[in-house]
N, C-alpha and C positions, 0 to 999 in steps of 0.2 A: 347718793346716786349709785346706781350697780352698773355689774357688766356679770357674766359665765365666765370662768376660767377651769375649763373642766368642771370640775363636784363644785366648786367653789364660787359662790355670788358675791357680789359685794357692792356698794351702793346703792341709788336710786332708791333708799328707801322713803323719800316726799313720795315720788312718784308711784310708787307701790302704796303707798297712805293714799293716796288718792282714785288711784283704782279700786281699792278694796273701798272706801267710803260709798264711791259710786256703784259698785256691787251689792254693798247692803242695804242698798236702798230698796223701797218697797217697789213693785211693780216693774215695767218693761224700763228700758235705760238704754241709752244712743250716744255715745262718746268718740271722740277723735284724737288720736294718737298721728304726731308727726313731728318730724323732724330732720335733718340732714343726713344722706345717706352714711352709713357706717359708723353713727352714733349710739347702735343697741338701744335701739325699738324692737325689733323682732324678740333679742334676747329678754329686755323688759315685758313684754308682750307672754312670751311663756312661760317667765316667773308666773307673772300674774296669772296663769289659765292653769298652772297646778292643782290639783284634786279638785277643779270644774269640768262639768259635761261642757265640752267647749265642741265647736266646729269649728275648723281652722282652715282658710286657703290662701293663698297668695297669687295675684294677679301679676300675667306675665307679659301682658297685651294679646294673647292669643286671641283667635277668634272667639263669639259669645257662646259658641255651641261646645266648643272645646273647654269651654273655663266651665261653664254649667254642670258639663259629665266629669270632670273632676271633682268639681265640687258633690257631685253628688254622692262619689266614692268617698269620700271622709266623712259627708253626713252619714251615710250609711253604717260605714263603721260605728259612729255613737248612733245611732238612732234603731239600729236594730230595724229585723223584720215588722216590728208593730206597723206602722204608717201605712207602707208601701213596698214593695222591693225596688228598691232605687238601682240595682242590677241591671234588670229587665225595664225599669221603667223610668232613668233619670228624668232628672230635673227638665221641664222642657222651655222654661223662660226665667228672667228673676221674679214676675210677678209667684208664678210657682214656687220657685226655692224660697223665697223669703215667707209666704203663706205655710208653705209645709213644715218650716223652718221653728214659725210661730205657734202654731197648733202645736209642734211639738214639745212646747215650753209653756203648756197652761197651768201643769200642777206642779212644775218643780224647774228654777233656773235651769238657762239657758244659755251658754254665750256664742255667738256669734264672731270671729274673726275675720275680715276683708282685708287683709293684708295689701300694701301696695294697690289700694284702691283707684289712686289716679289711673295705673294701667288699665282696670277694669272698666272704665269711662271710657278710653280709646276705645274699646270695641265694643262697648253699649253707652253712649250718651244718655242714653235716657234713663240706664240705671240709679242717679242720684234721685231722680222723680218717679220713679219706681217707689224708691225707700222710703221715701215720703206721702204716697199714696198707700202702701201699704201698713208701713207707721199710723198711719191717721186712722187707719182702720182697725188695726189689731192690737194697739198700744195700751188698751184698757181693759183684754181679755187674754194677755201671754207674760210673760216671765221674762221674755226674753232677752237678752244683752246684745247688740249690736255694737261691737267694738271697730271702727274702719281706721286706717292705719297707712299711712306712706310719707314719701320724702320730696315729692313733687311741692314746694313749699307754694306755687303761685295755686295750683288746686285746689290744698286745704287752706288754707288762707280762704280761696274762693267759696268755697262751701260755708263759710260764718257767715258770709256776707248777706245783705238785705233781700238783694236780687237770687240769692241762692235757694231751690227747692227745700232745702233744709233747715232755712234759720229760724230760728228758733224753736228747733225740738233739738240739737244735742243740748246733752245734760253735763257732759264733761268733755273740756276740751285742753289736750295736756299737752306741749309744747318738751321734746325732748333734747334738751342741752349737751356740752362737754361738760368732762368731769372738771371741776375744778382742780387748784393745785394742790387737795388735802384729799381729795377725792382720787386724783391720778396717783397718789403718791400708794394705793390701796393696791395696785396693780404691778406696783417694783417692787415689791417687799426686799428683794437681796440686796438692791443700791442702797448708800447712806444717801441723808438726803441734800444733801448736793446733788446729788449724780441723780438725785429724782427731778431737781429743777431744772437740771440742765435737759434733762431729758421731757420735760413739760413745755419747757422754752423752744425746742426741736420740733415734737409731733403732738402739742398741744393736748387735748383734753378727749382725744376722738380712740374709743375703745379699741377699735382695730389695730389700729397704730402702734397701742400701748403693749398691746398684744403681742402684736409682732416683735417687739422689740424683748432682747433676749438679756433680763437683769444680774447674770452672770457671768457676761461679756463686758468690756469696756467697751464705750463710746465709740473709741476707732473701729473694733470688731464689730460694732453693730453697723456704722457706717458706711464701712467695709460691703458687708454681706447685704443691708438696707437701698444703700445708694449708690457705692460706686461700680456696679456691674450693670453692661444692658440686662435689660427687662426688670433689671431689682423692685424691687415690690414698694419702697416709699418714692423710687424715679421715676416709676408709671404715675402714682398715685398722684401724685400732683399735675400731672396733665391729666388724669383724669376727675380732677376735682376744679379742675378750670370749665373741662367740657360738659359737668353732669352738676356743679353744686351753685353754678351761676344763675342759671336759670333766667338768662333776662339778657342774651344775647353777647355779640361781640363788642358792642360798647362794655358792657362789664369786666369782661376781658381786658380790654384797653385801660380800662380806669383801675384795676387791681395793678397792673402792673406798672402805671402811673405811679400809684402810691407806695409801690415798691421802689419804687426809686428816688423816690425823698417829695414827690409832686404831692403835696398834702394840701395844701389848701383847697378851698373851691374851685377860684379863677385858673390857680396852676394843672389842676386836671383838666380842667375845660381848654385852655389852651394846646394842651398833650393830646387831648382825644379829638379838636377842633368839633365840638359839640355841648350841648347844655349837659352837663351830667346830674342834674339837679335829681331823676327822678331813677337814674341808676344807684346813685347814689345811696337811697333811700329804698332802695330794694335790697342792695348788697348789705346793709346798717340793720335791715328785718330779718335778714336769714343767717345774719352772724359772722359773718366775712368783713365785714369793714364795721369799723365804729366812730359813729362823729362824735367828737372830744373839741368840749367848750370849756373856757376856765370857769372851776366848778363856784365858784363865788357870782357868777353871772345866772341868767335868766336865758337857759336854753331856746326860749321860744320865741325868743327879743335878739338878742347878741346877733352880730354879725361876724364876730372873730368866733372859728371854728377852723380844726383841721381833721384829719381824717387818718385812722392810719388800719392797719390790718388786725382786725383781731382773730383772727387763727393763726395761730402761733405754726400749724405747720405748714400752711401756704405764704405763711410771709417766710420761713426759712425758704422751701423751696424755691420762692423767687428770691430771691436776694441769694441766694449762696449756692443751692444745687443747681439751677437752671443754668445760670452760668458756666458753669462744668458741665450742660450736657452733653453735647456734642461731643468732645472729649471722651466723654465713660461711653457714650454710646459706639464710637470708633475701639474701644477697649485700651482706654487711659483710666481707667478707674484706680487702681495702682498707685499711678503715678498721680493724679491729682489730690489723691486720701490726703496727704499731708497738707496740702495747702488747704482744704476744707476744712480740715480740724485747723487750723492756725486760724484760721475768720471766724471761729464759733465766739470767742469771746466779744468780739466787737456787736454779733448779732443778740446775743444774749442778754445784754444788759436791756432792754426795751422789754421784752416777758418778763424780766425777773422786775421790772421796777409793776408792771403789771401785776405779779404775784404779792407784791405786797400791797398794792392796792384790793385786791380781793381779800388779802389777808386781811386790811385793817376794817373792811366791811363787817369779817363775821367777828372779829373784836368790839365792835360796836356792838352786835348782837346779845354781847358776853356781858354790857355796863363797860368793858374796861376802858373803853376812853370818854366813861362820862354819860350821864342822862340825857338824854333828846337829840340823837345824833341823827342830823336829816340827809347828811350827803357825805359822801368819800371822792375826790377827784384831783386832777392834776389843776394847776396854776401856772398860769403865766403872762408877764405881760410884755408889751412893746416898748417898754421905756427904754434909755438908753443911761447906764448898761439894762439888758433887758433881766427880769424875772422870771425862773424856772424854779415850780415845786412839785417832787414827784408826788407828792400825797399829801391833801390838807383835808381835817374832818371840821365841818362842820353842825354846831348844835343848834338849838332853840329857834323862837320866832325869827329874832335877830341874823341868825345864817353867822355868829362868831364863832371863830377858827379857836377848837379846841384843842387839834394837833399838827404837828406838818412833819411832813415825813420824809427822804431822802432815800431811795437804793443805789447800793456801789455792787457792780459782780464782781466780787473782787474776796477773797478768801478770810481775808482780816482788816480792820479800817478804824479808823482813830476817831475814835464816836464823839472826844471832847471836839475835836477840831470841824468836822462835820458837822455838830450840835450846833458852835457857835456862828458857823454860815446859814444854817439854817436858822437860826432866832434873826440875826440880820436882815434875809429873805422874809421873813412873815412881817416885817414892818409895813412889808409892801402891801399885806392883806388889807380888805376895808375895816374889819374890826375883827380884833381878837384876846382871848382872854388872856386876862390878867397870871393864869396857873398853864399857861402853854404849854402842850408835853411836845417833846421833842423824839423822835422817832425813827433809827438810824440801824441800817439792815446791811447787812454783808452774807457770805456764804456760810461761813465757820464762826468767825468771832468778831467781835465790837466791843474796844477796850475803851475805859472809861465810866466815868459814874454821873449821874445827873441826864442819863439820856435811856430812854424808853430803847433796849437792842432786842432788833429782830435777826435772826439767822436761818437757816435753811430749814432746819431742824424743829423750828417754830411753824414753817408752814405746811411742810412737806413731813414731818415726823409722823409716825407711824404712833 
């Protein structure tokens, strides 16, 4: 996956494979780019429009007449006097722009950019059935590329849908992610990688964040200058990622911070929020904000044991550690609370890092290295008494037997025999597992011991 860092790109190269497939394809081509705001779409977006005749705009909700005459100054600029003087004579509807648009891409590609197109809907509704009126019509005599692109996750979502003007004519439709924790680790190059989990575990996978944060500084110093001063830039960011990435109202709101507070089950949000969260729930699990975690030996779509917990690693910090402090930094305690901040980092930490090695032991699967026909990576657990906790068990073949199981300690250095043999204990609890069990024991720095599969920082997060 990429992100810009000045000269320097890195990442998103799926996503760039898959743009460029849909580019080379023969004839006109209609694709959809989205994703959660501040995940580098845009950035991914002008990778990909390098050495193309592109037209590019971004919608801001302005009125239709004001987004049009914009537009028609960048078409202009690539399109040259040939057409029309788009000067003297812009665009005067989108049946117009997208027609003149077309014509202008019968003998040689064309791309098309609608950036932030949900805004563009606010001020013309009728433009998705525009493009598909016009589509229908000029799809088989232009070139053209129509890339549309925003973060409003309930709109593009809407647009695949049955009932939508559009379905089925896009050709590509590309869902833009966090980086992972091997992926984020591309954007700290000066930290070891410790100090890149730790820093994964904090502002998670979201390019800006990654960005912001200055890999020259320690933790405290980025803290410091990040979070504990009003208006700091990761203490807005998290109220403003309540009010802009939820998307699905103030029940969402309620129930993120439910589960920030250990209310993981179903009933126990439902009780917190005094309402059914069934279908928030499953809105926040679509756009990446929560994830529902069944024990992965079970049949997701059967089980009733489920819990729930956050998976954005920087809205579960912010609630659980900065928000608590805001009031404080916001009166000008930032100061004085820094130390106590950094004292609770290790307690929040350990839940991402057991995370990270659950993504870890995914792209391990990828690799063969724990074994042929690996259908599933997931936590375990059960309700027996004493009860069953496993942070990572892989499962293989028809059968669903446990090929590995796995353990994270945040914890610098960790006694991999002694951990190994609680963990062979814990896997009896599995419903079947093989006979050559690997055992899988991760710390920050080092895992002493032999007979046990060690993963450490440097394993996932290594450059």
């Amino acid at each position: 996956m990429s992100i810009t860092l000045g000269s320097m790109f890195v990442n998103r190269e799926t996503e760039l494979e898959a743009l460029e497939t849909w580019w080379n394809r023969r004839g006109a081509g209609l694709a959809l780019v989205w994703g959660r705001r501040r995940i580098g779409k845009t950035a991914l977006v002008e990778r990909f429009a390098q050495g193309k005749r592109v037209i590019s705009h971004t919608g801001a909700g302005r009125p239709a007449a004001a987004e049009l005459t914009l537009l028609s100054q960048g078409a202009a600029a690539v399109l040259g006097p040939g057409i029309r003087d788009l000067a003297s004579r812009p665009f005067t509807s989108w049946d117009d722009a997208l027609e003149s648009v077309a014509d202008a891409a019968r003998s040689e590609p064309l791309l098309l950019v609608l950036d932030e197109f949900p805004d563009l809907l606010e001020a013309s509704p009728e433009l998705e059935g525009v493009v598909r009126a016009t589509w229908d019509r000029v799809r088989t005599t232009t070139r053209l590329r129509i890339l549309l692109s925003g973060s409003a996750f309930r709109t593009m979502e809407a647009i695949q849908e049955e009932r939508s003007p559009l379905f089925g004519r896009v050709d590509l439709a590309l869902l833009v992610e966090p980086f992972r924790p091997h992926e984020a680790a591309l954007l700290l190059p000066r930290l070891s990688a410790a100090e890149r989990a730790a820093v994964w575990g904090l502002v998670g996978g979201i390019p800006l964040y990654l960005d912001w944060w200055d890999d020259r500084a320690s933790i405290r110093k980025n803290l410091e200058r990040l979070v504990c001063a009003p208006g700091a830039p990761l203490l807005t960011a998290g109220e403003l990622s309540l009010a802009s990435d939820l998307d699905a109202g103030d029940l969402a709101r309620q129930a993120v911070y439910a589960i920030s507070a250990g209310k993981t089950k179903h009933n126990e949000i439902a009780d917190t929020i005094r309402a059914d969260p069934t279908r928030v729930l499953e809105r926040l699990t679509r756009i990446g904000v929560v994830e529902r975690m069944t024990p992965v030996t079970e049949d997701p779509r059967r089980t009733r044991r489920r819990i729930y917990r956050l998976a954005d690693n920087f809205l579960a910090f912010w609630l659980t550690v900065v928000d608590r402090h805001r009031d404080a930094i916001e009166r000008g305690l930032g100061r004085s609370v820094l130390p106590v901040m950094v004292s609770e980092l290790d307690d929040h930490l350990g839940g991402p890092w057991e995370e990270a090695l659950r993504i870890h032991l995914r792209r391990m699967a990828t690799t063969g290295a724990l074994g042929a026909d690996v259908v599933a990576v997931g936590r375990y657990w059960t309700a027996a008494n004493p009860p069953v906790e496993i942070d990572g068990v892989v499962l293989a073949g028809r059968g669903r037997t446990a090929v590995a199981v796995a353990e994270a300690k945040w914890a610098r250095r960790v006694d991999g025999a002694r951990i190994g043999r609680e963990l062979a204990r814990k896997a009896a609890a599995l419903p079947r597992v093989s006979d050559d069990l690997q055992l899988v024991v991760a710390a920050r720095e080092e895992v002493t011991a032999e007979g046990v599969t060690a993963v450490t920082a440097e394993d996932i997060f290594g450059s």
